[in-house]
N, C-alpha and C positions, 0 to 999 in steps of 0.2 A: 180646084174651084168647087164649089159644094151650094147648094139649095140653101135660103136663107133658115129655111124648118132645121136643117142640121148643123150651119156655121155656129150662129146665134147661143145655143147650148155651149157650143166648143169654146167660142169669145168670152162665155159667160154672162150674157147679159137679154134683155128679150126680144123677139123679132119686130117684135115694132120700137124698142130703141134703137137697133141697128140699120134701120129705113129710115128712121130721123137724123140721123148719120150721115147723109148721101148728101155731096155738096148740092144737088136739087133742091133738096128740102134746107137748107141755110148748113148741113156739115162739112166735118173736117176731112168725110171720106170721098176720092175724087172717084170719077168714073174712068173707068178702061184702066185705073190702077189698083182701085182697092176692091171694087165692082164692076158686073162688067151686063149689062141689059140684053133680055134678048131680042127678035125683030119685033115681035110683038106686042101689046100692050099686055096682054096674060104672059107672057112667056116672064119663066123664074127669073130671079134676080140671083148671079151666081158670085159666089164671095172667095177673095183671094185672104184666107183667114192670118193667114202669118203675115201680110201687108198690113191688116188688118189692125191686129196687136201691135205688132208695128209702131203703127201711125198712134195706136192710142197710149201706148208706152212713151214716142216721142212728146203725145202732148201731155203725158203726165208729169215728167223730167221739167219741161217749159213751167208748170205750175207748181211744183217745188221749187224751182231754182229762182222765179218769182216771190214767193212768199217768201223766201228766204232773204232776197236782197230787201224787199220790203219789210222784216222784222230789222237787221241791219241797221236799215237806215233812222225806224222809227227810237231803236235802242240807241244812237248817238247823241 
């Protein structure tokens, strides 16, 4: 689990996309699986980065494999 200052690099993308992320804020990432809060309202927000990837690798598969049945059907 890692500081969002160091997942965020690792995931490749920036800390404030990855806090837009958080199914709180309307994303795909859930808490106590992909994040996990701490007691605090300052305490870091700490990231399970291979969950992580993960989940966004999963919903990238989902949006090919959409576009794709969608090209399909528009080509018939």
């Amino acid at each position: 689990m890692l500081r969002t200052s160091q997942a965020a690099p690792i995931i490749g993308i920036s800390q404030g996309h990855l806090k837009r992320q958080m199914d709180c804020k309307g994303g795909p990432l859930r808490a106590g699986i992909h994040y996990q809060l701490g007691p605090h309202k300052n305490s870091p927000i700490l990231w399970d980065v291979d969950a992580v990837r993960d989940e966004f690798h999963r919903l990238g598969m989902l949006s090919r494999t959409a576009d794709a049945i969608i090209t399909s059907v528009q080509g018939s």
